[in-house]
C-alpha positions as CSV (number, residue, x, y, z in Angstrom):
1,X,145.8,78.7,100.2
2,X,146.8,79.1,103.8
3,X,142.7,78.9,105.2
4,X,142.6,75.9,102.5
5,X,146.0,74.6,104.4
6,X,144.5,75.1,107.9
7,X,141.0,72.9,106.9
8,X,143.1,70.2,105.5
9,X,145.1,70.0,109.2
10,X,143.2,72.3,111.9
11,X,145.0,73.6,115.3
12,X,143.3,76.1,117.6
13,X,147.2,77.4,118.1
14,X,147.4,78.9,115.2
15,X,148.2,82.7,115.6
16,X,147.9,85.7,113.9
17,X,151.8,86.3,114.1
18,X,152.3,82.3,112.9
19,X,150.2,83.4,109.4
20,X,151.1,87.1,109.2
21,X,155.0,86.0,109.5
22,X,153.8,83.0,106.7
23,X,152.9,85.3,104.2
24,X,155.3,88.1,104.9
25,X,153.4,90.7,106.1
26,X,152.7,92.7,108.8
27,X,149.9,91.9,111.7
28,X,148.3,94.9,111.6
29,X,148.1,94.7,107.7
30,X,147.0,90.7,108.3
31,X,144.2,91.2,110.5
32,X,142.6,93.9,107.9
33,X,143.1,91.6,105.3
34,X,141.8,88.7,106.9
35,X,138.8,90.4,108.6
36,X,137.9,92.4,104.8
37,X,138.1,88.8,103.0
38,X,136.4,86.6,105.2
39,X,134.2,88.9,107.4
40,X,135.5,87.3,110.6
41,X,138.8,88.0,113.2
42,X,141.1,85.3,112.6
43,X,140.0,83.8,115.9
44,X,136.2,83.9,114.7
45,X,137.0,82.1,111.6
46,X,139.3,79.9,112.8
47,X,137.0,78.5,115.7
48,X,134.4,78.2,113.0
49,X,136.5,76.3,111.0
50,X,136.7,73.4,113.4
51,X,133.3,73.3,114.4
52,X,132.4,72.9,110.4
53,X,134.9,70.5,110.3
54,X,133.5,68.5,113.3
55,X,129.7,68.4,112.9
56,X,130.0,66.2,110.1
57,X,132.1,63.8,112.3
58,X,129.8,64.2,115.2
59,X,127.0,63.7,112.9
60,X,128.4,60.3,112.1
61,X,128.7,59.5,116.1
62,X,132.6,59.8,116.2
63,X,133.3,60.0,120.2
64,X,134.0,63.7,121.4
65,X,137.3,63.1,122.3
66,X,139.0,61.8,119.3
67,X,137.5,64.9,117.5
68,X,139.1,67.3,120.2
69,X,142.6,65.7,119.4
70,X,142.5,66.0,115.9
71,X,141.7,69.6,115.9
72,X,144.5,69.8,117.9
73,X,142.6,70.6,121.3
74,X,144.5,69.5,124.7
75,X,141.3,68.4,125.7
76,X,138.3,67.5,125.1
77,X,136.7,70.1,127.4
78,X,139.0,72.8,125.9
79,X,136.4,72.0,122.5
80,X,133.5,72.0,124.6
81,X,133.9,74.7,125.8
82,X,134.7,76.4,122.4
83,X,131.5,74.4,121.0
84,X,129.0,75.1,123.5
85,X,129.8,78.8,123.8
86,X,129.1,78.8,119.7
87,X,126.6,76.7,119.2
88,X,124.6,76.8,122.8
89,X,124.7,72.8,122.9
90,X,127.9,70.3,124.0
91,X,129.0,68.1,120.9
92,X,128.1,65.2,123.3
93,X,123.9,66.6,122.5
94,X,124.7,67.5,118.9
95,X,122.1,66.6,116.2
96,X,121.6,67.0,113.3
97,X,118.1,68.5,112.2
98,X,116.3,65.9,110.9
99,X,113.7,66.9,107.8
100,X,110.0,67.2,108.9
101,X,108.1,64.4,106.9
């Protein structure tokens, strides 16, 4: 419910201590948890989760920076960063792969 919670309104602030201190447990006990359910550290998944939640939106040609601000970036070089050290490519470039006909 909380990941569900965090991909219906996305912030790159979100901490460790913010969801352990959610749910009521301990950090240490939280980041096993999180890391045995999903696969991923907290900060993995949770960059992940806004660049799933932006490709669409890119796809679609929505400008960079509104994208930034609604994941809750302070800029939109603070995502580009984050983007282009994931996916190798700015958002600016991004492109879907179009099938081979």
């Amino acid at each position: 419910a909380k990941c569900q919670a965090f991909l219906d309104r996305p912030t790159p602030h979100d901490t460790i201590d913010q969801w352990s201190a959610d749910l009521g447990i301990g950090r240490r006990a939280f980041t096993r948890a999180f890391r045995r359910e999903t696969g991923l550290s907290f900060g993995a998944w949770r960059q992940q989760a806004c660049i799933l939640i932006a490709l669409p939106r890119l796809a679609e040609g929505e400008p960079v920076t509104s994208i930034a601000f609604d994941l809750g970036y302070d800029s939109a070089a603070a995502f580009t960063t984050m983007f282009k050290r994931i996916l190798g490519v700015p958002p600016s470039r991004y492109r879907p792969a179009t099938p081979e006909q």
